[in-house]
C-alpha positions as CSV (number, residue, x, y, z in Angstrom):
1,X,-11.8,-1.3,13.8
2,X,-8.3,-0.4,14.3
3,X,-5.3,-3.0,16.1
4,X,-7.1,-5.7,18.7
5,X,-6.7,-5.6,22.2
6,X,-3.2,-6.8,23.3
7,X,-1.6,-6.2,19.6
8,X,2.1,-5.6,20.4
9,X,1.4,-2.9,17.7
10,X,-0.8,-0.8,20.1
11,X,1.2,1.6,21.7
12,X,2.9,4.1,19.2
13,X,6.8,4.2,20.3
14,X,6.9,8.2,19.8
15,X,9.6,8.9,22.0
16,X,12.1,6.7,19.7
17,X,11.0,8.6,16.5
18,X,11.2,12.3,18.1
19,X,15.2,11.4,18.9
20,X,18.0,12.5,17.0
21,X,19.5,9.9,14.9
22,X,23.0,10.0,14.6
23,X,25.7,7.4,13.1
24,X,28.9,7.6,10.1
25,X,27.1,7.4,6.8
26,X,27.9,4.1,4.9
27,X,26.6,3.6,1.1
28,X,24.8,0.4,1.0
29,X,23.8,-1.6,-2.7
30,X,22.5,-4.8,-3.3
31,X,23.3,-7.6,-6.0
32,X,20.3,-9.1,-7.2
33,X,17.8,-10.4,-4.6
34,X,18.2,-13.9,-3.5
35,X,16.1,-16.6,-4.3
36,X,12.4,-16.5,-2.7
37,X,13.7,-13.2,-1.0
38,X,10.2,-11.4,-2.4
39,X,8.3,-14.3,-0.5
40,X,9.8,-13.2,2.7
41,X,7.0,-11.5,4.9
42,X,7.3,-8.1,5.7
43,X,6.1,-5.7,8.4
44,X,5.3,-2.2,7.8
45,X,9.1,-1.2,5.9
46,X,11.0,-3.9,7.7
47,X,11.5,-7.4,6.0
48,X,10.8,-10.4,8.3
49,X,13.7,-12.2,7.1
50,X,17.1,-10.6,6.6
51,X,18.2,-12.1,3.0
52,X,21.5,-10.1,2.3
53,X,23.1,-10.9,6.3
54,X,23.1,-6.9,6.9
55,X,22.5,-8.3,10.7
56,X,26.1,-10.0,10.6
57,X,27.9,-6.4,9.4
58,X,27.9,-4.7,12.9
59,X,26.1,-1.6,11.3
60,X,23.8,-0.9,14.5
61,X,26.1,2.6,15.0
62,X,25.6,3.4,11.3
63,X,23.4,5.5,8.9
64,X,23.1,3.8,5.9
65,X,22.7,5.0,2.6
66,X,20.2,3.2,0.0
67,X,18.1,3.4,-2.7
68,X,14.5,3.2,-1.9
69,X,14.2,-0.7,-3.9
70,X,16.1,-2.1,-1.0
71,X,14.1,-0.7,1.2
72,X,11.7,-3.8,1.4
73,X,14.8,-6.2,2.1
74,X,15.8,-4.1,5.2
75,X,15.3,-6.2,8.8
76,X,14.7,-3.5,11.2
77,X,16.7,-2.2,13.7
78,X,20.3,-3.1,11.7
79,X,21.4,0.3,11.6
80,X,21.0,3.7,13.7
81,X,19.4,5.0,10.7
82,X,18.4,4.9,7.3
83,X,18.6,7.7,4.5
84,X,16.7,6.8,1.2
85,X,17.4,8.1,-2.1
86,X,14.3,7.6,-4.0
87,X,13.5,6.0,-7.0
88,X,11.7,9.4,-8.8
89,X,12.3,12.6,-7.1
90,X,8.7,13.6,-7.1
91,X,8.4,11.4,-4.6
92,X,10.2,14.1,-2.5
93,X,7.2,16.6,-3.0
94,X,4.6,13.4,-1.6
95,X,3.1,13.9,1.8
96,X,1.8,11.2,3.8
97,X,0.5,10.7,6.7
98,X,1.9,9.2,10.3
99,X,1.9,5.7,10.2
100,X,-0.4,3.7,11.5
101,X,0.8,1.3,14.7
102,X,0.9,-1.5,12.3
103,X,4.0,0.2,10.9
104,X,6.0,0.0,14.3
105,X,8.0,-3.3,15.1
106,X,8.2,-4.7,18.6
107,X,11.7,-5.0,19.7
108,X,13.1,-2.8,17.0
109,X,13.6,0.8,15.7
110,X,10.5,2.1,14.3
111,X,10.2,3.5,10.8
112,X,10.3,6.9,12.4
113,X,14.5,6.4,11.6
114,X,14.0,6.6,7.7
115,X,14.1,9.7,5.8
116,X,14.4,10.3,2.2
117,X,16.6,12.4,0.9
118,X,17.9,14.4,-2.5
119,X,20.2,12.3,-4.8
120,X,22.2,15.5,-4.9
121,X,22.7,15.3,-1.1
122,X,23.4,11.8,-1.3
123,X,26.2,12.1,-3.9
124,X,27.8,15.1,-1.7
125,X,27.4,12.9,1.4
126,X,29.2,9.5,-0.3
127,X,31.8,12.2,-1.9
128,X,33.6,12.2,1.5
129,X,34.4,8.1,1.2
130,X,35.5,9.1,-2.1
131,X,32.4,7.7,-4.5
132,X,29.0,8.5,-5.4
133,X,25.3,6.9,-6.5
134,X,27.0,6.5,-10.3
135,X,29.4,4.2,-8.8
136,X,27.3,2.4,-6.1
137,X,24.8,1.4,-9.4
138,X,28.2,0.3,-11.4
139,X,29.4,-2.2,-8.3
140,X,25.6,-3.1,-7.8
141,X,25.7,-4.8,-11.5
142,X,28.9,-6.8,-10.3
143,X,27.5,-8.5,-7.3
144,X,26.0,-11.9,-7.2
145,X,22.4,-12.9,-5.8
146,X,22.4,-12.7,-2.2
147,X,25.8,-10.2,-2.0
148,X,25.8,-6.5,-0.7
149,X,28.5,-3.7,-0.8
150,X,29.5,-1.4,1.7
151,X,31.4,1.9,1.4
152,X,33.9,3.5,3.6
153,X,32.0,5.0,6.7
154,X,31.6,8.5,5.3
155,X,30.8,11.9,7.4
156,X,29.1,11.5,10.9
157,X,25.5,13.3,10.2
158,X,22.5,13.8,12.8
159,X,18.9,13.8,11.7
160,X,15.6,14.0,13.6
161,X,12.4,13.2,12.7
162,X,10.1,15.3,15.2
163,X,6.6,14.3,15.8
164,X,3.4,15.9,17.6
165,X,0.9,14.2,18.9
166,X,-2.2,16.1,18.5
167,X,-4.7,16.7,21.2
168,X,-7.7,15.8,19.3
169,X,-6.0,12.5,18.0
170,X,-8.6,9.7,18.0
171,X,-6.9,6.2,17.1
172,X,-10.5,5.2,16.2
173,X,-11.4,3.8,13.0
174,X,-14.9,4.1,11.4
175,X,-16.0,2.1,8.5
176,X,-19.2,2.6,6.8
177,X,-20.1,-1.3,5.4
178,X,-23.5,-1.9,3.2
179,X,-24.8,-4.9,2.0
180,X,-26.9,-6.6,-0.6
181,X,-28.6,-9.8,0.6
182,X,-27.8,-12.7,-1.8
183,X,-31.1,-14.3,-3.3
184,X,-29.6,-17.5,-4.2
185,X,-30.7,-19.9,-1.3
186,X,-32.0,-22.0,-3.7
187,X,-28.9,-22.6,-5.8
188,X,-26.9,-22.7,-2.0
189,X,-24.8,-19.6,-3.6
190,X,-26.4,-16.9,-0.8
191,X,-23.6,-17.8,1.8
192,X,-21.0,-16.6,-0.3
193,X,-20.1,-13.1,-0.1
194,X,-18.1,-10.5,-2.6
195,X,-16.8,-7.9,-0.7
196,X,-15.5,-4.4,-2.6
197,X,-13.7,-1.7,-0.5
198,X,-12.2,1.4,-1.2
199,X,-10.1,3.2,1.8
200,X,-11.4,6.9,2.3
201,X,-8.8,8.5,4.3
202,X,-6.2,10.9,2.9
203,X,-3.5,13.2,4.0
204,X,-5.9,16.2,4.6
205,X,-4.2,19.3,5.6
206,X,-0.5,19.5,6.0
207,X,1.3,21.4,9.1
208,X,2.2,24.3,6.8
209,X,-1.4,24.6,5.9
210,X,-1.3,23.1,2.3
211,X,-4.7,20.8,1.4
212,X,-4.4,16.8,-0.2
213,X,-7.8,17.1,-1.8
214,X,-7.0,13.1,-2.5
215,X,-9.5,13.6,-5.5
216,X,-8.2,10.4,-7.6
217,X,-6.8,8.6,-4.3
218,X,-8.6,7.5,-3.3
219,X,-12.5,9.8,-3.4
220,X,-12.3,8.5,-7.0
221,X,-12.5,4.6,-5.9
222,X,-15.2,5.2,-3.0
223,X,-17.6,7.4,-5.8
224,X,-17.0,4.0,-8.1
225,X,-17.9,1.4,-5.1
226,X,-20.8,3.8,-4.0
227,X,-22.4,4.0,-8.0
228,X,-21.7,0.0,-8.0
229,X,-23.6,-0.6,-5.0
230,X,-26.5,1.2,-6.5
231,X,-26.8,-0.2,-10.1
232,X,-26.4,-3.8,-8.2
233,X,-29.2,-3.4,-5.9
234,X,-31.8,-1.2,-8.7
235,X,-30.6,-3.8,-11.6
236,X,-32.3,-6.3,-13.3
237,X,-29.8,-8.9,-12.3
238,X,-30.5,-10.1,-8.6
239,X,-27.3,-10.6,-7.1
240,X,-27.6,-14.4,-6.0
241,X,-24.6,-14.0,-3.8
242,X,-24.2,-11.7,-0.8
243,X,-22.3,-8.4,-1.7
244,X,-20.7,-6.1,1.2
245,X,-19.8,-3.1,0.3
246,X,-17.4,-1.2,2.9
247,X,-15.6,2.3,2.8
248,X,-12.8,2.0,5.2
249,X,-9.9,4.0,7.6
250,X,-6.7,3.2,7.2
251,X,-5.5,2.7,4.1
252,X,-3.3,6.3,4.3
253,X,-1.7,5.3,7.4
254,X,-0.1,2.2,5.8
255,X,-2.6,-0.4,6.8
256,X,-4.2,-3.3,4.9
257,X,-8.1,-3.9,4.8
258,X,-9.1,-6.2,7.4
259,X,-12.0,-8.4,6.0
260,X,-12.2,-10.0,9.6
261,X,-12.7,-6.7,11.0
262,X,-15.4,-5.9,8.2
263,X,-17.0,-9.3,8.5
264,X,-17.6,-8.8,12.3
265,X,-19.5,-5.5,12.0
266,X,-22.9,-7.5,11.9
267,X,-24.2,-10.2,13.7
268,X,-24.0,-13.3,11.6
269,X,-21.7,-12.1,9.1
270,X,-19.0,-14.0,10.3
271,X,-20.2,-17.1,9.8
272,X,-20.6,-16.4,6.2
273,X,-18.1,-17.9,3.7
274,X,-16.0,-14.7,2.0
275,X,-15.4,-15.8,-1.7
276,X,-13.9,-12.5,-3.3
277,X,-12.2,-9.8,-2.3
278,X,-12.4,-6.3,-4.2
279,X,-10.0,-3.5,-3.3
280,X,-10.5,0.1,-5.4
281,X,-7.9,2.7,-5.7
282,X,-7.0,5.5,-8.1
283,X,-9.8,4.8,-10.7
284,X,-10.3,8.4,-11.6
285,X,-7.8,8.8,-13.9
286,X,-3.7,8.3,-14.8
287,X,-1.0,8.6,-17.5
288,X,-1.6,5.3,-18.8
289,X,-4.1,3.9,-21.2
290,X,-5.9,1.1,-19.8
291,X,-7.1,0.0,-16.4
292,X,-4.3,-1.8,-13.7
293,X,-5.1,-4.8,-12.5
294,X,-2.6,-4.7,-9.2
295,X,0.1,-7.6,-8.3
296,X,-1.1,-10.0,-5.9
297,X,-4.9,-10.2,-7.5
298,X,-6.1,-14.1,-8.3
299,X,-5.5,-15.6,-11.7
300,X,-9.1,-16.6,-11.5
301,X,-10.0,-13.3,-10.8
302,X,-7.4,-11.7,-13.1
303,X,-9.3,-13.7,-16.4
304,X,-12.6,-12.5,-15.2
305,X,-11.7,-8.3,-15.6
306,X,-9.9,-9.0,-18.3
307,X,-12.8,-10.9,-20.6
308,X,-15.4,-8.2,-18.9
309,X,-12.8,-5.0,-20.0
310,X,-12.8,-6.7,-23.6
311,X,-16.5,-6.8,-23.6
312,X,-16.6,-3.0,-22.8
313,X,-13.8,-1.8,-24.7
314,X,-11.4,-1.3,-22.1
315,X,-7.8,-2.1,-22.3
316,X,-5.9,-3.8,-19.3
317,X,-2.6,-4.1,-17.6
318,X,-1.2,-6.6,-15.0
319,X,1.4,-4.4,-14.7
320,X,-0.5,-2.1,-11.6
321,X,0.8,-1.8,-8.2
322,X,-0.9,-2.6,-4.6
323,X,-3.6,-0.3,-3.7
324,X,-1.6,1.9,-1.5
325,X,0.8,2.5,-4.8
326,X,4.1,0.7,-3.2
327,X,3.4,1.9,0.2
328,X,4.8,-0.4,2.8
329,X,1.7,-2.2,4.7
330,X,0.5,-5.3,6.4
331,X,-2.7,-7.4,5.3
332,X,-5.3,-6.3,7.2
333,X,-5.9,-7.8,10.7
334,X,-6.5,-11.7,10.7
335,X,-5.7,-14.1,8.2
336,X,-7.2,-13.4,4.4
337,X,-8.4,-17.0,2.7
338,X,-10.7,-14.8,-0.3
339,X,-9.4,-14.2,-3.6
340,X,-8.1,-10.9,-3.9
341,X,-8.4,-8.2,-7.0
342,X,-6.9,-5.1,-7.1
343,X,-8.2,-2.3,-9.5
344,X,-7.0,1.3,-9.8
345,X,-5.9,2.9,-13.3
346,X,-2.5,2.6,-14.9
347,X,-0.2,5.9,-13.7
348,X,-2.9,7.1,-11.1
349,X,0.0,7.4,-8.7
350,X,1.8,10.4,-10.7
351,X,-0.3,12.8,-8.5
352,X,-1.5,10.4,-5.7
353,X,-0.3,12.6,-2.2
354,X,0.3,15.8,-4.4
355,X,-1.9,18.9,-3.9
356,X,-2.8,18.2,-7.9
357,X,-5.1,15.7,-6.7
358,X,-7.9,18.0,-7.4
359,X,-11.2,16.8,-8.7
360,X,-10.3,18.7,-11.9
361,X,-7.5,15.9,-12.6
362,X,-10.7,13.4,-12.9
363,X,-11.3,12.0,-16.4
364,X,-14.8,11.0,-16.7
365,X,-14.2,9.1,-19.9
366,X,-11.4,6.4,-17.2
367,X,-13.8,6.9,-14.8
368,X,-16.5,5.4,-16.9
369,X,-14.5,2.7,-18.3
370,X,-13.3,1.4,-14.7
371,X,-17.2,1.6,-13.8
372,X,-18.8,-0.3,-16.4
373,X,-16.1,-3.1,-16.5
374,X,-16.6,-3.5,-12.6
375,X,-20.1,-3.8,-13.1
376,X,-20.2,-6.4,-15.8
377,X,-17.1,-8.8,-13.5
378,X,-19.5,-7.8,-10.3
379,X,-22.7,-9.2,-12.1
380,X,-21.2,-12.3,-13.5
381,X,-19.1,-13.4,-10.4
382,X,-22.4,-12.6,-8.1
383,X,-24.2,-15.0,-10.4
384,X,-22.2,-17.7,-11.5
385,X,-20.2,-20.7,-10.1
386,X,-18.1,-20.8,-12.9
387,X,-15.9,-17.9,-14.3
């Protein structure tokens, strides 16, 4: 269920990632983004649209030097390469995994060309054109929408990102998909199907031999959909909608749930109308107090978790991030129509990708709370019209 046949995305462009990068280091900030720049498409890291003109600076034999919130304004292949300062440096001690093709542009430099680096090195780096971060923030502030600033090219560095292809690598993608039949042909409501997904992939085992137990994210969010789909098939509530329940690949290399690809799994299922999309992540635990409800989930949807959290006791946020926690990647293959929801708890990304992410960092109290407010919004929106 990975890329279909003929995707420009289908052949991984290893070579260009394994070279050495080398350019004149240039500090790039941003003013504030343009208007309707966030509705701008993007494709793995690289924006569809180019909002601040970097494709008019002549930058292609440069490494530029940002911080990681413009990374999602970036069009590829602007630049020889990019070095990132991140927003926390925790994120420095994060592990992920190789990208999955979806990540890699056709005609342009893959994502392979990006590393992150230490502020420290950044500010010893942009020393040389006679500046540093401090500054680069201060001019930032003086910039109006739409405007970027460029520093004196700096030192020229070399980097290389070297990657392995392992013998044993299998680009196949398995996805184990359930379903509870509606029983609502009589109110015409069987058709319409609620789906609720939770990617089970994870980093794994490093190259040095360190493990990513991936406890919280995401084994947290596939126990959840996996208790769901049993107290909605034992309950006393038949579901008069169709439910489909599907534990998916993916979602650690950067790529979105497909529902098209989930939806074509069984004969028949395609023809079905999708009505509601779930996606789980992180619901095992996190720094915050109350459960996330992730940016890009319905309004419709959005009222629904909110009144069923309040019924159970449970605060909520709209404040929560996608379900891969800001990581760059594409909707799923084929076009999504479904409302969409996305449910993790608030701070469950302080040890996503960390070897912390140990089953001993799962609070059964958050745990609960995420499970018995799903199951109250999964039993009213698989029985009612309105909601």
């Amino acid at each position: 269920l990975g890329n279909p046949p003929g995707s420009p995305y289908s052949q991984p462009a290893v070579g260009e990632i394994s070279d050495v990068v080398r350019g004149r280091v240039v500090g790039l900030v941003p003013g504030p983004p343009p208007e309707n720049a966030d509705a701008v498409p993007t494709i793995g890291f690289w924006s569809a649209g180019d909002p601040y003109g970097l494709s008019r600076m002549d930058l292609k034999q440069e490494i530029l030097l940002i911080r990681e919130s413009f990374v999602q304004y970036l069009p590829g292949g602007e630049s020889a390469g990019i070095l990132v300062v991140p927003d926390s440096v925790d994120r420095l001690q994060r592990r992920y995994t190789f990208p999955g093709l979806q990540s890699l542009r056709p005609g342009r430099r893959p994502v392979g060309a990006m590393m992150m680096i230490d502020p420290a090195i950044a500010d010893r780096l942009l020393a040389a054109s006679g500046t540093s971060l401090e500054d680069l923030d201060r001019q930032a502030q003086q910039l109006a929408p739409g405007e970027a600033y460029l520093t004196a090219p700096g030192p020229e560095v070399a980097f290389e990102i070297p990657v392995e292809m392992g013998p044993d690598l299998d680009e196949k993608y398995i996805s184990v998909i359930g379903y509870i039949p509606g029983a609502g042909a009589e109110v015409g409501l069987d058709d319409d199907v609620i789906l609720v997904s939770a990617h089970y992939d994870g980093v794994g085992t490093a190259p040095d031999g360190i493990l990513y137990p991936g406890a919280n994210d995401n084994l947290s969010a596939v126990a959840t959909m996996l208790e769901l789909a049993r107290l909605m098939k034992d309950g006393p509530y038949a579901s008069d909608k169709t439910i489909v329940f599907v534990a998916w690949a993916g979602g650690d290399r950067w790529e979105g749930f497909s529902v098209i690809n989930a939806m074509s799994a069984k004969i028949g299922f395609n023809l079905l109308n999708v009505e509601a999309v779930i996606e789980l992540s992180g619901v095992g635990g996190g720094t915050g107090n109350a459960i996330a409800i992730g940016q890009g989930t319905s309004y419709r949807l959005s009222r629904l978790l909110e009144s069923a959290a309040r019924r159970v006791g449970v605060r909520t946020t709209t404040r929560g991030t996608d379900p891969h926690f800001g990581l760059p990647e594409p909707i799923g293959y084929g076009q999504r129509d479904a409302l969409s929801a996305y449910l993790s708890w608030d701070g469950s990304d302080a040890i996503a990708h960390l070897p912390s992410d140990t089953p001993d960092n799962i609070e059964p109290d958050k745990l609960r709370s995420v499970g018995e407010t799903l199951s109250l919004f999964l039993t009213v929106l698989a029985r009612e019209t309105q909601y």
